[in-house]
C-alpha positions in Angstrom: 0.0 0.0 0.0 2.8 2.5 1.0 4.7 1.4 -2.4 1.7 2.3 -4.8 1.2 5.4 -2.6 4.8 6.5 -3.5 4.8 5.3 -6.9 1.5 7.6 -7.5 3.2 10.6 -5.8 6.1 9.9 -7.8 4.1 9.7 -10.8 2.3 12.6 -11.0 5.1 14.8 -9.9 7.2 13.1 -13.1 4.3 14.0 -15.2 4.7 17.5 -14.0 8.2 17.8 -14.4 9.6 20.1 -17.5 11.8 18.0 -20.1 15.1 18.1 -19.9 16.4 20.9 -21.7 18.8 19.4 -24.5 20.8 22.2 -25.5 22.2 22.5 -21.8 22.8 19.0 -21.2 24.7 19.3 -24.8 26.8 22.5 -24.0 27.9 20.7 -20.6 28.9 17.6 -21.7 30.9 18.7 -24.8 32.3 21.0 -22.1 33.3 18.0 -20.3 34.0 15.9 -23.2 36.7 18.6 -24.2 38.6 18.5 -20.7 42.1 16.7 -21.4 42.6 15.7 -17.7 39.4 13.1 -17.3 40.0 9.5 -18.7 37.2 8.4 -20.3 38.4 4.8 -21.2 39.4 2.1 -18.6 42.0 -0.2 -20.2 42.6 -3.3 -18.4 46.3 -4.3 -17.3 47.6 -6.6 -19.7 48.9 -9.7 -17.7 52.1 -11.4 -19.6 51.5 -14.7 -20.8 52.8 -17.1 -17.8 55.3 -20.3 -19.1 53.8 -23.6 -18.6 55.2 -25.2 -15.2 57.9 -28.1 -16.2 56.6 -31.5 -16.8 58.4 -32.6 -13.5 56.3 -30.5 -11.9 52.9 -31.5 -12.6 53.2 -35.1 -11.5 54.7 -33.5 -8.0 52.0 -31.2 -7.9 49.0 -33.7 -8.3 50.8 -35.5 -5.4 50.0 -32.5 -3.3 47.1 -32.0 -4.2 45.9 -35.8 -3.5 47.7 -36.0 -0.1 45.7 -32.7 0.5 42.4 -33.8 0.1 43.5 -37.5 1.7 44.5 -36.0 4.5 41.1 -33.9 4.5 40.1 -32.4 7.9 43.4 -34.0 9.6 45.2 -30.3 8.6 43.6 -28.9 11.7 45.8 -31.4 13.7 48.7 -31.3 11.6 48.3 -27.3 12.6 47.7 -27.4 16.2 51.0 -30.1 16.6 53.2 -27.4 14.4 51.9 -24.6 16.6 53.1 -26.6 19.3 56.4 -27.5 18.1 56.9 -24.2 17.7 56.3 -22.8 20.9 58.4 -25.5 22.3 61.5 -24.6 19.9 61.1 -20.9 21.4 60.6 -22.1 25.2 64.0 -24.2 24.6 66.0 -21.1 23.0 64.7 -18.7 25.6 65.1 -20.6 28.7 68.4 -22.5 29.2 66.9 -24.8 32.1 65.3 -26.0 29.6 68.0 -27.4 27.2 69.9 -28.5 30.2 66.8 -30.5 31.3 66.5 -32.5 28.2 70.4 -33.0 27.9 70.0 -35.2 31.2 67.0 -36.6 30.4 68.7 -38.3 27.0 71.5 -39.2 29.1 74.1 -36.9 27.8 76.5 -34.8 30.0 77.9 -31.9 28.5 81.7 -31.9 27.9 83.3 -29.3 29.2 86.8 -28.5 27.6 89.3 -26.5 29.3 90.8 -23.6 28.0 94.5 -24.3 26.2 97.2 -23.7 28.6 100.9 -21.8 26.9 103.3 -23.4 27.4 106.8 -22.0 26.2 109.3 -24.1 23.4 111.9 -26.1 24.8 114.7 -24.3 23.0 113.3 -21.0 24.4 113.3 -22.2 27.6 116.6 -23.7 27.7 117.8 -20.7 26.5 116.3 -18.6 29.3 118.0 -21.1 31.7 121.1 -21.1 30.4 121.2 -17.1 30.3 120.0 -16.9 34.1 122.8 -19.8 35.0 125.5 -18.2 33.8 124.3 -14.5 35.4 124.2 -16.7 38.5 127.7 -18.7 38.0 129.4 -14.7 38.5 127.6 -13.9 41.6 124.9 -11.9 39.9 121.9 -13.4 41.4 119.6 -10.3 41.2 120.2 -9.7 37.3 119.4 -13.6 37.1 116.0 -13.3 39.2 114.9 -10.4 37.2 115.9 -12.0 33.8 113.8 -14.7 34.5 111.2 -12.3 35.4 111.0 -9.9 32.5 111.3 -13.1 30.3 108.2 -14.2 31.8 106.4 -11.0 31.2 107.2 -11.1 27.9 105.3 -14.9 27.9 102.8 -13.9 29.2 102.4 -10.6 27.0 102.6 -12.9 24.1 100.5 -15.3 25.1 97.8 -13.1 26.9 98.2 -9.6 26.1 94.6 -8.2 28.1 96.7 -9.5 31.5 99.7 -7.2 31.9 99.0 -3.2 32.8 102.2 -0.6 32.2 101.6 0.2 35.9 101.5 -3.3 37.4 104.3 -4.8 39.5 105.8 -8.3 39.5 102.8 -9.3 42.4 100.2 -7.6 40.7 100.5 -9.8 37.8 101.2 -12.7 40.0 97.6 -12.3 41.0 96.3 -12.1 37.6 93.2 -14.7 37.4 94.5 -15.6 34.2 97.5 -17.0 35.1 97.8 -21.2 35.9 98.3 -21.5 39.7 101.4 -22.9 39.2 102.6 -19.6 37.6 101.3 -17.7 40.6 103.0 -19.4 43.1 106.2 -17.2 44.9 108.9 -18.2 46.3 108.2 -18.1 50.3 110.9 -17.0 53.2 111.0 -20.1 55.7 111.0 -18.4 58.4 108.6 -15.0 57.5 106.7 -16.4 55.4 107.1 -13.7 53.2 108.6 -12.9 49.6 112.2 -13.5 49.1 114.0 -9.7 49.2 115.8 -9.5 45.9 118.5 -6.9 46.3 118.3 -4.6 43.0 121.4 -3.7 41.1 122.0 -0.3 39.2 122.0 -2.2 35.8 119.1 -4.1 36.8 117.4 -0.9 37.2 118.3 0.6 33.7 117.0 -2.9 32.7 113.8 -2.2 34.4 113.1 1.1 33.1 114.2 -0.2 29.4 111.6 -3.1 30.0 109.1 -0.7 31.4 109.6 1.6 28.0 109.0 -1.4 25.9 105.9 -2.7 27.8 104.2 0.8 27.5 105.2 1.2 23.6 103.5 -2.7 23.1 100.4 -1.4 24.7 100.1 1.7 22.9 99.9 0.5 20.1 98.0 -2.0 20.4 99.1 -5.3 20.6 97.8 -7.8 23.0 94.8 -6.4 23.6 91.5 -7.8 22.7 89.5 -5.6 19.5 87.6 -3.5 20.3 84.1 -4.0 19.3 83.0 -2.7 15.3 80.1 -0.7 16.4 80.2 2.3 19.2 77.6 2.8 22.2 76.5 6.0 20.1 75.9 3.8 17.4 74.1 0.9 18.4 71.8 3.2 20.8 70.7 5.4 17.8 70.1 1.7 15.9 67.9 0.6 18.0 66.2 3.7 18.5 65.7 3.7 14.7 64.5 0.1 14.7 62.3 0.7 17.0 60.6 3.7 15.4 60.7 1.5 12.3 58.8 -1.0 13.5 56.1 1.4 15.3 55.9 3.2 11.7 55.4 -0.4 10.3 52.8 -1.1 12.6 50.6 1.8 13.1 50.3 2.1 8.5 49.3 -1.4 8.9 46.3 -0.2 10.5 45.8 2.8 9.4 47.4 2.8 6.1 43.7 2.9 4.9 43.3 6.2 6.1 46.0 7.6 5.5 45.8 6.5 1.9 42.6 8.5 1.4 43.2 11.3 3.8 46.4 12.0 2.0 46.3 10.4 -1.6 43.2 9.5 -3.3 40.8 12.1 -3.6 37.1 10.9 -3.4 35.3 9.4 -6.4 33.4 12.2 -6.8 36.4 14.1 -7.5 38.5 11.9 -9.7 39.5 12.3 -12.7 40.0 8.5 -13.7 38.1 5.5 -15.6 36.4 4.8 -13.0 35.5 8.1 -10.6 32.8 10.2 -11.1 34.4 13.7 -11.8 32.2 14.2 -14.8 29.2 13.0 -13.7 29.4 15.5 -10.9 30.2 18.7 -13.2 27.9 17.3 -15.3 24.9 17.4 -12.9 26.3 20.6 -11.2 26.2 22.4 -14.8 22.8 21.2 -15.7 20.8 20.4 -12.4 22.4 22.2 -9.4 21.1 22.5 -5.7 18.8 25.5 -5.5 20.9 26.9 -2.6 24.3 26.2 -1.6 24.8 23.2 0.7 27.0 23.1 3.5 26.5 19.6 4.9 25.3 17.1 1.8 24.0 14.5 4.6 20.8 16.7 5.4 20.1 18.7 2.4 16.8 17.6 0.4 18.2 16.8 -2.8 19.4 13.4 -4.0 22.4 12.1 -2.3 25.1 10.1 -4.2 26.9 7.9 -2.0 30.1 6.9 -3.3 31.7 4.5 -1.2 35.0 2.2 -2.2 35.6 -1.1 -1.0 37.3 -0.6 2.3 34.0 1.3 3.6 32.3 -0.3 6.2 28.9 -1.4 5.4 27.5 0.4 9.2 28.7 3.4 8.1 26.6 3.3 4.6 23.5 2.2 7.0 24.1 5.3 9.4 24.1 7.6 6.0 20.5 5.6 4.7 19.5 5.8 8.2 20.0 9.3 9.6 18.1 10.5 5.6 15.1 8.1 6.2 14.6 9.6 9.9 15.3 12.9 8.8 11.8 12.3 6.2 9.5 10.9 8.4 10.2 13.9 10.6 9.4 15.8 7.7 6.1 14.4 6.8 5.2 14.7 10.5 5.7 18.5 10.5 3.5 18.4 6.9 1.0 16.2 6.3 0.1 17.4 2.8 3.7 17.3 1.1 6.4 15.9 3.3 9.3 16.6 2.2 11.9 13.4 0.9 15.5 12.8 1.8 16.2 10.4 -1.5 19.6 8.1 -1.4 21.9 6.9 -4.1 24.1 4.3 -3.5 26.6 3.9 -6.3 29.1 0.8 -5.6 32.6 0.1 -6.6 33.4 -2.3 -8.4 37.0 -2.2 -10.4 40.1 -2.4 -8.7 42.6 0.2 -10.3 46.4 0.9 -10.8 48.3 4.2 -11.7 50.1 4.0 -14.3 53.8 4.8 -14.5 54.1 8.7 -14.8 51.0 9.5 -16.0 47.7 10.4 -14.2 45.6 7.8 -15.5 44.2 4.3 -14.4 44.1 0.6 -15.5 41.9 -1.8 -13.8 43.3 -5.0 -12.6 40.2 -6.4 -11.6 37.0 -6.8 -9.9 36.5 -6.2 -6.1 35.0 -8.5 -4.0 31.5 -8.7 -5.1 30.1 -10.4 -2.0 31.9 -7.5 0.2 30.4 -5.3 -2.0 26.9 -6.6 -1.5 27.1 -6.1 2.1 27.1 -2.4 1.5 23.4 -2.0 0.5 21.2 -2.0 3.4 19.1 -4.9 2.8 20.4 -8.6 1.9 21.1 -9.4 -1.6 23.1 -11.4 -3.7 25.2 -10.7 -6.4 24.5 -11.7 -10.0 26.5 -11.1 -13.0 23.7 -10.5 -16.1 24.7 -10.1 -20.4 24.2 -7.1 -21.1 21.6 -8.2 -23.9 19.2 -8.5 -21.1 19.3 -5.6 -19.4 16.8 -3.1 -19.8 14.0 -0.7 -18.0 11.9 -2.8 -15.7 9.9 -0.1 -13.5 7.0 0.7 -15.2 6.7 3.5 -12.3 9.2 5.5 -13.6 8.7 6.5 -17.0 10.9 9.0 -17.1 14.1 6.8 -17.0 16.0 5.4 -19.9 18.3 2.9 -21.3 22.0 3.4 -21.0 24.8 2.2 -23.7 26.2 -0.8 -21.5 29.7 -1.3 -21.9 30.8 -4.1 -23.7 31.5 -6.7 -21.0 29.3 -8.3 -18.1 27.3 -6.2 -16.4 27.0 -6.5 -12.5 23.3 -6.9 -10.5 22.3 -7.7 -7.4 18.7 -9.5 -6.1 17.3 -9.8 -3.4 13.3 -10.0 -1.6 13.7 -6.0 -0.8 15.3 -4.8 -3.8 12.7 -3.6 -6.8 14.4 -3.3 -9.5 14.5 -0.3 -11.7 17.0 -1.2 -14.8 17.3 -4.7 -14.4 17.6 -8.2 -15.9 15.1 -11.1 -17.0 15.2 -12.7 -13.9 14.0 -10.5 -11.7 18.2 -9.3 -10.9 18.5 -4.9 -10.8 21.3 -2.8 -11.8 19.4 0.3 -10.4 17.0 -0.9 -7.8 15.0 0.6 -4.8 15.0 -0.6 -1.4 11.8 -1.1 0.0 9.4 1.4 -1.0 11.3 3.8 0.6 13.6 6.4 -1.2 17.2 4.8 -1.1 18.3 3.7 -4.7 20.9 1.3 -5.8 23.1 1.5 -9.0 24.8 -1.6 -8.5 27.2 -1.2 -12.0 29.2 1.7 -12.0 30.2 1.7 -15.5 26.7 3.6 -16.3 27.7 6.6 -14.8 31.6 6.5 -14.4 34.1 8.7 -15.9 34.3 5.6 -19.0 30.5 5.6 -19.5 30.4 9.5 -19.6 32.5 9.5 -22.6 29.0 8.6 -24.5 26.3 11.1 -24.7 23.3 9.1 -24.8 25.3 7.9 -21.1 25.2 11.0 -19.6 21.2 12.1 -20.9 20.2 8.9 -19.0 22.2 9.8 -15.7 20.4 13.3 -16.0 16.8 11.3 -16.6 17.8 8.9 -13.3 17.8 11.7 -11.0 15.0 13.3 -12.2 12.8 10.2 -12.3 14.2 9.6 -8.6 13.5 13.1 -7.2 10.6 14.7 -9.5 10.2 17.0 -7.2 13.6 18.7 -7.1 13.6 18.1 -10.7 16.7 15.5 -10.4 19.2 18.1 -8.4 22.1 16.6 -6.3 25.0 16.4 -4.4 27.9 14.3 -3.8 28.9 12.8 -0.4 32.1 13.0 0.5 32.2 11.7 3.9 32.4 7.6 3.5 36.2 8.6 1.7 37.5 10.1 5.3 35.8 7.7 7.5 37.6 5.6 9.7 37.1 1.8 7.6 37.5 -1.5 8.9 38.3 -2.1 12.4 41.4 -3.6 13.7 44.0 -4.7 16.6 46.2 -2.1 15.6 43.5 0.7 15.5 42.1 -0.8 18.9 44.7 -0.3 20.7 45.7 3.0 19.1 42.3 4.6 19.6 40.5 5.7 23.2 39.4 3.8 25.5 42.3 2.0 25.3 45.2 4.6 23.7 46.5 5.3 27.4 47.1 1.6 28.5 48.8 1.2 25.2 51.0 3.9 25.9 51.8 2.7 29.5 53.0 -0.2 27.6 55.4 1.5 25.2 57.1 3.7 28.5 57.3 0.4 30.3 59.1 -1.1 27.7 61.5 2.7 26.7 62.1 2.3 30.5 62.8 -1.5 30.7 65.4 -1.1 28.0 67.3 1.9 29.2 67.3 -0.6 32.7 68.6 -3.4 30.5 71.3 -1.2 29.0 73.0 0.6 31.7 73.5 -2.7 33.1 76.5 -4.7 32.1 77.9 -8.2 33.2 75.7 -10.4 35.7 73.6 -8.9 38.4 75.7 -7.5 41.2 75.6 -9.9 44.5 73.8 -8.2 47.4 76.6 -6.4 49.5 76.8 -7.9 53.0 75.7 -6.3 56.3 79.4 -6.8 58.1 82.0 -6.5 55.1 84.4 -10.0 55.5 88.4 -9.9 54.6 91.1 -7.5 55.2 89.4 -4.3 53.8 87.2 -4.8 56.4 89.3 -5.1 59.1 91.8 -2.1 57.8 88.3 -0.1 57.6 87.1 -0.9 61.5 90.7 0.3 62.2 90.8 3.8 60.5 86.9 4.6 61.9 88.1 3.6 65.4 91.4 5.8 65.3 89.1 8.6 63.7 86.6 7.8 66.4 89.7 8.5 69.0 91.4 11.5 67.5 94.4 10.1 66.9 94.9 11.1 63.2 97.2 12.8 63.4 99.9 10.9 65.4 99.5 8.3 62.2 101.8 9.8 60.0 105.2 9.4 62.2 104.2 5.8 63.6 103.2 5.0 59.4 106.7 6.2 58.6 108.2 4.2 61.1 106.6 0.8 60.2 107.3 1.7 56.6 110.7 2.3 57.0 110.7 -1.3 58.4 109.1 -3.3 55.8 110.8 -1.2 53.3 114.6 -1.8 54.3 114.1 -5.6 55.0 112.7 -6.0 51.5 115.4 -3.7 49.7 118.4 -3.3 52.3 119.5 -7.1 52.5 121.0 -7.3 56.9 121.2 -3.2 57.2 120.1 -1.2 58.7 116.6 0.5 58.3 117.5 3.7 56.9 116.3 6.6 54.8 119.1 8.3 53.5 120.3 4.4 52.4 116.7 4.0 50.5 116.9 7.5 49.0 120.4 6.2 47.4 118.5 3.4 45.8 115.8 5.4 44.5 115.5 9.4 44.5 112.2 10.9 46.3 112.1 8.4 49.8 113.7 10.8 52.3 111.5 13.6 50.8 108.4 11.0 51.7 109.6 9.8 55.1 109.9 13.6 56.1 106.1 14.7 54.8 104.8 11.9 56.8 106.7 12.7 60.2 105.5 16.1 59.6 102.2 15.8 58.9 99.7 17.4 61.8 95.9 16.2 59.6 94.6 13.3 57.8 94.9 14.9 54.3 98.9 15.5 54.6 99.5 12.4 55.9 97.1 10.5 53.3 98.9 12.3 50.3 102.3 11.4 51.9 101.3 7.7 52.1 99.6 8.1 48.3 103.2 9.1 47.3 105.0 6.3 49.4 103.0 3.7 47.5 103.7 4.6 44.1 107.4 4.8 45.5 107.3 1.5 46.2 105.9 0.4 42.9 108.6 2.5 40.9 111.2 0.1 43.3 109.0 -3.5 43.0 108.8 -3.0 47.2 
């Protein structure tokens, strides 16, 4: 009842309605025609003719194909046991228990092989012994202890470079980790307990400095010490910085590459000037039948709207459009019985896929768009239908005022469905322009009636001009274009979930957690430092508790005579061999002591006295004390 109401209104309006008027519809569109930037053909992308696969090949490829469909519905098991391989190959070379677990489960022990131990040539060493032997045969024991000494720095230079410092001492690199414990072993006093005093000669000490020189000029320039690594801190922080950026980039235009695509490259269909947009059509209608009054918002304004939408519009978002125009005419005819006023919808679908080509500013399809996604846009259900374009023709018997258009030469797309009254349509019942309902929302389900292609041909654009007007009789045909649908936000996705409100701020907290987790992880190296204990053990300790007590007790400053004293000791029984502890005697083996000895009997605070000790201990490194 409502539809022959409408059709009645419809009808009577269409028979008031003034003819086109031919001489402006033949001005515009030779104005049109004329404009070099619009493509008016759609060439299809010729595809290169593909080689035949080998013969070897096919027999292989049958194989597959019949283990595929033997195999049937096992693939979800064969999935499900890869997936789980696969997460045990990760837990395995994340976690090292894990390895370690199923190396003594299988019985196997892991062999550990010990690093290769230097071990001089026999000639070398023979030589060496022979050199120190005959130093010894003439009395010169001292030159003969620090031969062998200085030979053995040179071993161990050459056989571990990273060991030996310019500033270390004979003990300090007798503590060196690296060295065997054999080779750490020294040579104990029976009595003390302590390090053999070697008495130190003048030549042996022109030998020291010469061997001193040599060490420092082997470490400067290089040699024995490990490479340093090819990449800088600099470097491999602003890497990773980069990556990381990188792979946000990546993963934010994965979600949103769709909008940025057509907020920043395509321009709507309305507006291009390819095959298959609609730039003409909308100049063509704009030159012939314009809105009355200029339109600010296309959504609410009376005359037809197109809708254009692509493939990657979201079929809600066409239903919100349809919607929001259907609401806005009932209210209409509630505030005026007598006329209401109509909202009427156009819902033009996509249907090619295009490519630019190379330097130039026109298209070539490459193929259809889903058809079944396509469907989904019109707000009712249909199904697609591919019709010949010998049966196609004007099935509405409502609308005289529409006519035939010059199909292209190729399949023409239709859709059918229970809701769906078909305007231009097929045999069987299938419409390429088709109303919804009774209401006012129209469907051109082929593009290539109205497209910048079908536009090249006159009799194409008259019967554009006669749909609208045998849609809208009222307005006499006017429109405008929607341009909304191109800017909206598309498909929804993980990425644009968690890059969108409600949960943007979570997402964040996640990246900070992570910038700060990594600049934890980098200013950390080695393994974890032990926790430090309460009561420090060992002879640090102990030397510690001292100085704190004597602090405690003022007696700082009586430690710099008493240090001098004891030092004086220690010094002369390593150096002066059965004399007598004195300074002047230590000052004749090596310039600088007596100046020392006197600093630390004068000092009256802690500071003197600790700068006078500093001084005393690289003394006595200088000597080998």
């Amino acid at each position: 009842m409502a539809g022959d109401q409408v059709a009645e209104r419809m009808g009577h309006a269409a028979a008031s309605v003034p003819p086109i008027d031919s001489a402006r519809v033949d001005a515009a569109w030779k104005a049109i025609r004329a404009d070099g930037s619009i493509q008016f053909d759609l060439p299809e992308k010729a595809v290169p003719p593909r080689d035949p696969p080998p013969e070897w090949l096919e027999p292989v490829l049958r194989a597959i194909g019949e283990f595929v469909q033997w195999v049937g519905g096992g693939w979800r098991v064969i999935l499900w046991i890869v997936g789980i391989v696969i997460v045990a190959a990760l837990l395995f070379a994340i976690v090292p228990g894990l390895r370690e677990w199923l190396a003594e489960r299988l019985g196997r022990r892991r062999v550990v092989e010990e690093a290769p131990v230097w071990v001089p040539t026999e000639t070398r060493a023979r030589a060496v012994l022979e050199d120190a032997d005959a130093l010894a045969g003439k009395g010169r024991y001292d030159e003969a202890v620090r031969l062998l000494l200085f030979r053995s720095i040179d071993d161990i230079v050459a056989w571990r470079g990273d060991v030996v410092r310019p500033a270390d001492t004979s003990r300090d690199i007798a503590r060196a980790d690296a060295l065997p414990p054999r080779a750490r072993r020294v040579r104990r006093d029976r009595r003390g307990g302590r390090a053999q005093p070697v008495r130190r000669a003048g030549a042996g000490r022109r030998r020291l400095a010469a061997r001193a020189r040599r060490l420092c000029r082997f470490r400067a320039e290089g040699r024995g010490v490990n490479p340093s690594s090819p990449f800088a801190v600099r470097t491999v922080v602003m890497l990773v910085i980069g990556g990381a950026l990188l792979l946000l980039a990546s993963i934010l235009m994965s979600g949103f590459g769709d909008e940025i695509a057509r907020a920043a490259g395509d321009a709507p269909a309305a507006d291009r000037k390819d095959g298959a947009g609609y730039h003409a059509f909308r100049r063509l209608v704009d030159a012939v039948q314009p809105p009355r009054a200029a339109v600010t918002e296309p959504i609410v304004a009376s005359p037809i709207l197109i809708l254009t939408p692509t493939a990657a519009s979201r079929p809600e978002e066409v239903k919100a459009i349809v919607d929001r125009r259907i609401a806005l005419a009932e209210k209409a005819g509630e505030d005026d019985d007598t006329r209401p006023l109509r909202y009427p919808t156009l819902l033009i679908l996509p249907k090619w896929r295009v490519e630019k080509l190379p330097l130039q500013d026109r298209v070539q399809r490459t193929g259809e768009v889903n058809g079944t996604r396509v469907m989904q846009l019109i707000p009712t259900r249909v199904e697609q239908h591919t019709e010949d374009r010998g049966d196609i023709g004007v099935a509405a018997q409502d609308y005289p005022g529409l006519r035939p258009f010059a199909l292209p030469d190729r399949p023409v797309r239709a859709a059918k469905g229970p809701a769906l009254y078909p305007l231009i349509g097929a045999r069987d019942g299938a419409a390429v322009l088709g109303q919804v309902g009774s209401g006012d929302t129209f469907v051109l389900v082929d593009p290539d009636l109205v497209n910048n292609r079908a536009l090249a041909d006159e009799r194409n654009a008259r019967a554009a001009l006669a749909m609208l007007r045998a849609i809208d009789p009222e307005h006499d045909g006017r429109a405008v274009f929607d341009k909304s649908l191109h800017y909206a936000r598309g498909d929804r996705n993980l990425v644009k979930l968690l890059f969108l409100p409600p949960f943007l701020g979570v997402t964040l907290a996640l990246i900070a957690a992570a910038v700060l987790a990594g600049i934890a992880a980098a200013g950390r190296f080695g393994p974890p430092v032990a926790e430090k204990r309460a009561v420090a053990a060992g002879k640090r300790a102990l030397i510690d508790n001292i100085v704190a007590l004597t602090r405690l007790a003022g007696r700082t400053p009586q430690v710099g005579p008493r240090y001098a004293d004891t030092m004086l000791e220690v010094v002369s029984r390593r150096l002066l061999i059965g004399g007598t502890p004195s300074a002047e005697r230590l000052e004749r083996i090596h310039p600088g002591y007596a100046d020392i000895d006197r600093r630390l009997r004068d000092a009256r605070t802690e500071s003197e006295a600790l700068a006078a000790a500093r001084d005393l201990t690289a003394w006595k490194k200088e000597t080998g004390a």
